[in-house]
KOLZAVEX-328877 format. One record per residue: residue number from 1; residue in one letter; chain; x, y, z of N, C-alpha, C, O in turn. Coordinates in nm, 2 decimals. Each point is the difference from the previous one (the first is absolute). Last residue first. Example, Ala and Ser with C-alpha at 12.3 -4.5 7.8 and 13.67 -1.06 7.14 Angstrom:
NUBA  num  residu  chaine     npx     npy     npz    capx    capy    capz     cpx     cpy     cpz     opx     opy     opz
NUBA    2       s       A    1.28   -0.22    0.71    0.09    0.11    0.00   -0.08    0.11    0.08    0.05    0.11    0.01
NUBA    1       a       A   -0.02   -0.68   -0.02   -0.09    0.12    0.00    0.09    0.12    0.00    0.10    0.00    0.07
This chain:
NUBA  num  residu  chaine     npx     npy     npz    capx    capy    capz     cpx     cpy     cpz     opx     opy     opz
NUBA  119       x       A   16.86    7.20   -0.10    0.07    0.02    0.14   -0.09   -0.09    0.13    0.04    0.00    0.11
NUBA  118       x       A   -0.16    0.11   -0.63    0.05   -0.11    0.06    0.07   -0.02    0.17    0.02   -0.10    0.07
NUBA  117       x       A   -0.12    0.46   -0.45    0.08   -0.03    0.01    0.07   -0.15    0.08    0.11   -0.04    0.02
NUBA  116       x       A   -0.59    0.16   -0.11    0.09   -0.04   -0.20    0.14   -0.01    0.08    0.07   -0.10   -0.04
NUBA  115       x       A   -0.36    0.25    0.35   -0.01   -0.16   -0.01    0.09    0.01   -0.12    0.11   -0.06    0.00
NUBA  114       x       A   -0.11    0.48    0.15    0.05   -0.07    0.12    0.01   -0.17   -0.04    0.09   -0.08    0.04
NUBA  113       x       A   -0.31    0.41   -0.29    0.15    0.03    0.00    0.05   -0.13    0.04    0.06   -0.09   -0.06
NUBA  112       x       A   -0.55    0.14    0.16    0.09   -0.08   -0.11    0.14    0.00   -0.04    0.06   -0.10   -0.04
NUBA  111       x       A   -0.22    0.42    0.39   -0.02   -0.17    0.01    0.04   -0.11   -0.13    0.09   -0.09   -0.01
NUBA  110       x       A   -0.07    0.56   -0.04    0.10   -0.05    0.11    0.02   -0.12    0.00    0.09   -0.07   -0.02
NUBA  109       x       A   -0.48    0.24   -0.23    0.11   -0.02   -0.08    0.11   -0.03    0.10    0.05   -0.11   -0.03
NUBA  108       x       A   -0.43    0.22    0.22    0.02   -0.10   -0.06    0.08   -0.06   -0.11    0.01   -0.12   -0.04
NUBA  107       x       A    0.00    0.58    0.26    0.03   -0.14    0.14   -0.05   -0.15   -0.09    0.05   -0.10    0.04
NUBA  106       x       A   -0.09    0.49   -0.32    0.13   -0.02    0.02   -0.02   -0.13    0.11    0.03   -0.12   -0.02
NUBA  105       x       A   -0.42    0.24   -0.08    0.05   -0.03   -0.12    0.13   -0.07    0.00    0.04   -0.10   -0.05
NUBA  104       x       A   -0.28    0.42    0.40    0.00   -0.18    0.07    0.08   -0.09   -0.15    0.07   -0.10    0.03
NUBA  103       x       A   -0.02    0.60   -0.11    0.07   -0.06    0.15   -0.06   -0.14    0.02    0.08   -0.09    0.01
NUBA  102       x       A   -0.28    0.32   -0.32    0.12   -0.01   -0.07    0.06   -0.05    0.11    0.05   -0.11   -0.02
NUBA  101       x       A   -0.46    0.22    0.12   -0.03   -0.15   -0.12    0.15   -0.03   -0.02    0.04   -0.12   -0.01
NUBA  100       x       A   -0.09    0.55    0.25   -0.02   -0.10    0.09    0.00   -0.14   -0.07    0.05   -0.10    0.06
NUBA   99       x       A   -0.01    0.47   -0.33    0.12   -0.02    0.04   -0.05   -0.07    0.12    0.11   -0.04    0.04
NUBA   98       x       A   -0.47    0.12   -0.19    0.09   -0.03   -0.16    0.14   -0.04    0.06    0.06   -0.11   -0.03
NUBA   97       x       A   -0.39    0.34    0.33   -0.08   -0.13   -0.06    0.13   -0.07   -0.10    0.03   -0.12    0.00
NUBA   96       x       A   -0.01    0.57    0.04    0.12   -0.03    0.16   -0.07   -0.21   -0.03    0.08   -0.09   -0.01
NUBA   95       x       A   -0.26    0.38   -0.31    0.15    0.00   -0.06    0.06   -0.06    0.15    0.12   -0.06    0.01
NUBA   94       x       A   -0.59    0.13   -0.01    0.04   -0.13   -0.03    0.15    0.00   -0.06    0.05   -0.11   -0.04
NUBA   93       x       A   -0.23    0.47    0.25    0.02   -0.09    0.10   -0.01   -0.14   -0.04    0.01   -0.10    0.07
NUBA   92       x       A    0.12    0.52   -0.39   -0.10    0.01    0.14    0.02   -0.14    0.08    0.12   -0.03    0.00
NUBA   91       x       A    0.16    0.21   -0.45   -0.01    0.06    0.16   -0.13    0.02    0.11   -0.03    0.09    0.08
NUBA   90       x       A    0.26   -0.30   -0.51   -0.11   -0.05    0.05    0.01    0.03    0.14   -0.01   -0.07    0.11
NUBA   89       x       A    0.40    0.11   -0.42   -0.11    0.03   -0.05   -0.15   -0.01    0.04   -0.09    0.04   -0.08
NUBA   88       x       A    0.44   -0.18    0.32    0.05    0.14   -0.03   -0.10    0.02   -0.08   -0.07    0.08    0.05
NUBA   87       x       A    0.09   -0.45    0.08   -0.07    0.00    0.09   -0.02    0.16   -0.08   -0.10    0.06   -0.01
NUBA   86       x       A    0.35   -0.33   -0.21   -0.15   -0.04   -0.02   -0.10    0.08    0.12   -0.13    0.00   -0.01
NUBA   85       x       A    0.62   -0.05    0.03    0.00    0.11   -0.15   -0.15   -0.03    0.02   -0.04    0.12    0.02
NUBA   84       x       A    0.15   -0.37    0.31    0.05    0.14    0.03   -0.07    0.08   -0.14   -0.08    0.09    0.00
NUBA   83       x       A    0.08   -0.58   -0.07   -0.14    0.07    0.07    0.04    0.14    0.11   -0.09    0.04    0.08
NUBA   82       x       A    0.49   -0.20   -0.36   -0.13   -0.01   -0.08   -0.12    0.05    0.11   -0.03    0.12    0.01
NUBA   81       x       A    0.41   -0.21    0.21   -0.03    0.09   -0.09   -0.07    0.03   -0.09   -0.04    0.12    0.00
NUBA   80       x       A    0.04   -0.50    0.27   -0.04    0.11    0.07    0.08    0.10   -0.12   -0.09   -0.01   -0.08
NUBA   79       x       A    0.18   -0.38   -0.12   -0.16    0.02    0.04   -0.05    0.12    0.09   -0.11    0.05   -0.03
NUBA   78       x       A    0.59   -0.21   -0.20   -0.11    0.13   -0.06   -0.14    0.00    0.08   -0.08    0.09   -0.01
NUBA   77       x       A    0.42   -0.44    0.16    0.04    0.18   -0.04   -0.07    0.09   -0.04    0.00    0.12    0.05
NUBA   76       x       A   -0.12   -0.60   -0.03   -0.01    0.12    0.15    0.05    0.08   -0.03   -0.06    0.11    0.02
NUBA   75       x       A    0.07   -0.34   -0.39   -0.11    0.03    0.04   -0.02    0.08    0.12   -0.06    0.11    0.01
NUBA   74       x       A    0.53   -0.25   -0.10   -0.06    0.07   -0.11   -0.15    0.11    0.02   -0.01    0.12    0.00
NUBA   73       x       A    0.12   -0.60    0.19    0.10    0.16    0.11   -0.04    0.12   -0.09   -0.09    0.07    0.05
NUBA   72       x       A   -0.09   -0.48   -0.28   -0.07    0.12    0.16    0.08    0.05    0.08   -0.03    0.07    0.10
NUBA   71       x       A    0.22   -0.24   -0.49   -0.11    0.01   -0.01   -0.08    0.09    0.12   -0.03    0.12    0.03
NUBA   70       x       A    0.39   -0.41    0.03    0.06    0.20   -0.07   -0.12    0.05   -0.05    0.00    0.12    0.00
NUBA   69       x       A   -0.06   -0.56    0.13    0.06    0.03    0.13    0.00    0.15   -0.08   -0.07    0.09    0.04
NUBA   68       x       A   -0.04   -0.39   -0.35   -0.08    0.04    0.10    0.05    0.13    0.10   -0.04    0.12    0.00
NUBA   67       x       A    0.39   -0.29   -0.32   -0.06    0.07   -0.01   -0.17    0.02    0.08   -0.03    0.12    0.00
NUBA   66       x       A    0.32   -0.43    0.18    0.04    0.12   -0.03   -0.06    0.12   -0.08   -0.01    0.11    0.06
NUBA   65       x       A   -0.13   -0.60    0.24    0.01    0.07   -0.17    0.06    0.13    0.01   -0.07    0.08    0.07
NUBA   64       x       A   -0.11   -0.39    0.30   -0.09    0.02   -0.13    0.07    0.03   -0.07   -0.04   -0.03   -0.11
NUBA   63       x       A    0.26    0.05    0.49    0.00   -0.12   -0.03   -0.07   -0.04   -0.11    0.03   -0.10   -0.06
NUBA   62       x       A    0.33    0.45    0.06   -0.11    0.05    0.09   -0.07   -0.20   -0.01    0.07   -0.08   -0.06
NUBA   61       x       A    0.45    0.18    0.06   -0.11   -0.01   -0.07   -0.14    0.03    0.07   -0.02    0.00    0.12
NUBA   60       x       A    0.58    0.14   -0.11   -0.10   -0.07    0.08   -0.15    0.03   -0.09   -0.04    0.10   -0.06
NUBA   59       x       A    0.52    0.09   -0.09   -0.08   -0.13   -0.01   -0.07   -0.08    0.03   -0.02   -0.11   -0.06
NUBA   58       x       A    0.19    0.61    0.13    0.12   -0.10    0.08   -0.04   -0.10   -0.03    0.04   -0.08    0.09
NUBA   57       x       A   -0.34    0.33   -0.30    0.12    0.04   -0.07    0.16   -0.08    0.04    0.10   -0.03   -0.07
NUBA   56       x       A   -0.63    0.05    0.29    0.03   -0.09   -0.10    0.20    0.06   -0.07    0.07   -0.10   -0.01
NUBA   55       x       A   -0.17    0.33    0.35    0.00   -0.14    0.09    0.00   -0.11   -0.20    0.08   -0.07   -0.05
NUBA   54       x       A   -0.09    0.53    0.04    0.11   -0.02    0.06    0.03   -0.17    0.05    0.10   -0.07    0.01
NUBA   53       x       A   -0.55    0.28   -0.11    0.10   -0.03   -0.17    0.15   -0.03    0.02    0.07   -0.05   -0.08
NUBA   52       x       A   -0.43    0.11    0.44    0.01   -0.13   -0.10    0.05    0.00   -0.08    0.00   -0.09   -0.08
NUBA   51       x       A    0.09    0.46    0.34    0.05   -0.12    0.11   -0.05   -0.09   -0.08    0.08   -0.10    0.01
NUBA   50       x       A   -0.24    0.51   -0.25    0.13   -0.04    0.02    0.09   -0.12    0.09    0.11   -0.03   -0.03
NUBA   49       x       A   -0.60    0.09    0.06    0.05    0.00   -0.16    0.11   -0.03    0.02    0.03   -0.12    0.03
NUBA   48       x       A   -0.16    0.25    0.38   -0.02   -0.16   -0.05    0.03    0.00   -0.12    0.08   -0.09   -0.02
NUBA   47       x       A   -0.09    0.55    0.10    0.17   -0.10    0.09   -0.09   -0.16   -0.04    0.05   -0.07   -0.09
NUBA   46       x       A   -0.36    0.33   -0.05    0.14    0.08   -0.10    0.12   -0.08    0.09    0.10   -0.05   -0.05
NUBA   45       x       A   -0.50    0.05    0.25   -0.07   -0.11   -0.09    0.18    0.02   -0.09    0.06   -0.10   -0.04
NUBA   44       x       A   -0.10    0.41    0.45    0.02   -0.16    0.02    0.02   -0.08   -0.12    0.10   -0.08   -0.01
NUBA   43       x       A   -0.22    0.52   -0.09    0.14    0.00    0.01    0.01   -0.19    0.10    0.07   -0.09   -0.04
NUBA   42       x       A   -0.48    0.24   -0.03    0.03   -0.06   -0.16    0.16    0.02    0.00    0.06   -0.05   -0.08
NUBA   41       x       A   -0.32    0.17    0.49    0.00   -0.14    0.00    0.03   -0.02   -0.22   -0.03   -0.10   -0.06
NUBA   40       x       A    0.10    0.51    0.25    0.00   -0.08    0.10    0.01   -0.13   -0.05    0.11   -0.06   -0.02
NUBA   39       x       A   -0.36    0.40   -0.24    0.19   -0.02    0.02    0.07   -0.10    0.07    0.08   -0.07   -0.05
NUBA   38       x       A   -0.57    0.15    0.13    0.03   -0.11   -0.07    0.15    0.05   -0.09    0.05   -0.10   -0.05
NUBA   37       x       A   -0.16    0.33    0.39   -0.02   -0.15    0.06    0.06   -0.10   -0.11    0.09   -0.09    0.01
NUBA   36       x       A   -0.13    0.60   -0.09    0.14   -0.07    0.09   -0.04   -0.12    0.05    0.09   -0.05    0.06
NUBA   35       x       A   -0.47    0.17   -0.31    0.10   -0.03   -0.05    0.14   -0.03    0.02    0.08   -0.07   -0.06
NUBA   34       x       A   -0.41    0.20    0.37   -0.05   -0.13   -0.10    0.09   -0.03   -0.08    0.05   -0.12    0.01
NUBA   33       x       A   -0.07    0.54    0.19    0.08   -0.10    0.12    0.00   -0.12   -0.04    0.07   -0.08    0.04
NUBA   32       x       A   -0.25    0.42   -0.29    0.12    0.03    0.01    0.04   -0.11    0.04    0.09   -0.07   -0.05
NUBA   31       x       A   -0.56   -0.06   -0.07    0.05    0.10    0.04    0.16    0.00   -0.02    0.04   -0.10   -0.06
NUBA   30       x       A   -0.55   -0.05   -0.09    0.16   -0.05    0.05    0.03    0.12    0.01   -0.06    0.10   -0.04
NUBA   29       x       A   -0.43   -0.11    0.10    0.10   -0.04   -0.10    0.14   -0.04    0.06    0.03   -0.05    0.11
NUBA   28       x       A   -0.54    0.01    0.14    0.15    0.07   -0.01    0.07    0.01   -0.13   -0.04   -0.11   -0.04
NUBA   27       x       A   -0.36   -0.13    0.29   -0.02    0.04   -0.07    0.09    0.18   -0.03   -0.05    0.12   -0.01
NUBA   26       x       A    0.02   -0.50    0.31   -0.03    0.15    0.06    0.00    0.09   -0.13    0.02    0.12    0.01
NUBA   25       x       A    0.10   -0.56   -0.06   -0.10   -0.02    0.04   -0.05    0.16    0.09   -0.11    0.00    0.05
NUBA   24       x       A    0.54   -0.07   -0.32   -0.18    0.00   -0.04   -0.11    0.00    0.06   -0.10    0.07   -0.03
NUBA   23       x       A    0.54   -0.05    0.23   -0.05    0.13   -0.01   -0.16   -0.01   -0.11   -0.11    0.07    0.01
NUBA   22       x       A    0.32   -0.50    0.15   -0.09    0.17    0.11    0.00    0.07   -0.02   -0.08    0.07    0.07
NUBA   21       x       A    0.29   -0.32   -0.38   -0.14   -0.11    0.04   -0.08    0.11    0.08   -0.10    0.06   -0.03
NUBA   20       x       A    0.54    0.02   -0.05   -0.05    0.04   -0.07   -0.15    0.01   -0.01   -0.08    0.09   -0.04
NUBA   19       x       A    0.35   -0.28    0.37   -0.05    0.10    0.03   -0.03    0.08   -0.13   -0.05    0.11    0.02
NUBA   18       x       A    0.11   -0.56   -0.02   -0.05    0.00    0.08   -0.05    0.16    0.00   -0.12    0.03   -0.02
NUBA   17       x       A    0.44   -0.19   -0.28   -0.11   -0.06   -0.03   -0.09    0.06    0.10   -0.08    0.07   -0.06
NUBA   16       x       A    0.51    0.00    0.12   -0.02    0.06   -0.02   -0.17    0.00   -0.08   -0.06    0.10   -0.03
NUBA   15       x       A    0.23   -0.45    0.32   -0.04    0.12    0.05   -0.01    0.11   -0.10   -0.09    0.07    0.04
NUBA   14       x       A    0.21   -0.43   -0.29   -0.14   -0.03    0.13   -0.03    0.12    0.09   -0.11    0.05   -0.01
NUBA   13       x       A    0.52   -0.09   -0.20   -0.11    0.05   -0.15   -0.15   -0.05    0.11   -0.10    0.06    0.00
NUBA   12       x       A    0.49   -0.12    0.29    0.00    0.16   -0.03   -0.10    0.01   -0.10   -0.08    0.09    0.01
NUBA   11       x       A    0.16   -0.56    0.05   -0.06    0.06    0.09    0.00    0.20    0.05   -0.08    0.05    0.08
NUBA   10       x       A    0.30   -0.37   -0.43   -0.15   -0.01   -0.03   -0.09    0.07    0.12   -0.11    0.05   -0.02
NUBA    9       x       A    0.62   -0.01    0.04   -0.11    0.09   -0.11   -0.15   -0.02   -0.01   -0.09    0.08   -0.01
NUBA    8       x       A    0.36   -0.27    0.32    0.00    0.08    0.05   -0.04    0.08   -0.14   -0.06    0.11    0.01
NUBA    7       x       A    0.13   -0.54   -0.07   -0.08    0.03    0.11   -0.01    0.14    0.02   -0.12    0.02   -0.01
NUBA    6       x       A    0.44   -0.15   -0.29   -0.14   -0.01   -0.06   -0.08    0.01    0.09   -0.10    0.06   -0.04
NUBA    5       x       A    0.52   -0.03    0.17   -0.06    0.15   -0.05   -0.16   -0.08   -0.05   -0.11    0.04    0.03
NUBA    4       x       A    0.31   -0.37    0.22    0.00    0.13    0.07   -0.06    0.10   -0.09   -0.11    0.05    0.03
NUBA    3       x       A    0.30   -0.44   -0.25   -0.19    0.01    0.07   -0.03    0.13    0.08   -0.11    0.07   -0.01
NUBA    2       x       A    0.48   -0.17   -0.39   -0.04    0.11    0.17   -0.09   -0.05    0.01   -0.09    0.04   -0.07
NUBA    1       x       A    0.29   -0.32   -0.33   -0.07    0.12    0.02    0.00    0.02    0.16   -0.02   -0.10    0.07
């Protein structure tokens, strides 16, 4: 696996964690620019998918287990979308609350990514 992209994802779902975080706290909803964020960072989570299904396919092993490993690539996939679709129905400032929970969610799924592959 990329440590690079896993770094540089867990750390885009953090920032996008972060200013969602501010718009709550100014008691905001999400917004337009929230969700080009979180595009942003679920097109990152969509190339690590693909770079670990490419990487197991050329035979390299994750060091936990394969199915783990596809497990939470899987999970990060859906998690900032999911609290996008969650926020959409919860247009006050706990829907921007929802997709901030969904951003630190993902950076801890990174991190584990990161250990099950062993690198």
């Amino acid at each position: 696996m990329l440590d690079a992209l896993t770094l540089v994802t867990g750390v885009a779902a953090l920032l996008l964690a972060a200013w969602c975080g501010w718009a709550a706290y100014r008691d905001q909803p999400t917004k337009d620019w929230h969700f080009i964020g979180m595009g942003v960072v679920t097109l990152l989570v969509v190339i690590q998918l693909v770079v670990g299904i490419v990487q197991l396919a050329r035979g390299e092993k994750a060091e936990q287990g394969t199915t783990i490993f596809v497990s939470y690539l899987l999970g990060a996939l859906a998690c900032v979308p999911a609290a996008g679709m969650m926020s959409l129905a919860e247009r006050t400032r706990w829907g921007s609350v929802t997709v901030a929970a969904g951003g630190v969610v993902l950076a801890v799924l990174e991190v584990r990514l990161y250990d099950i592959w062993g690198s």
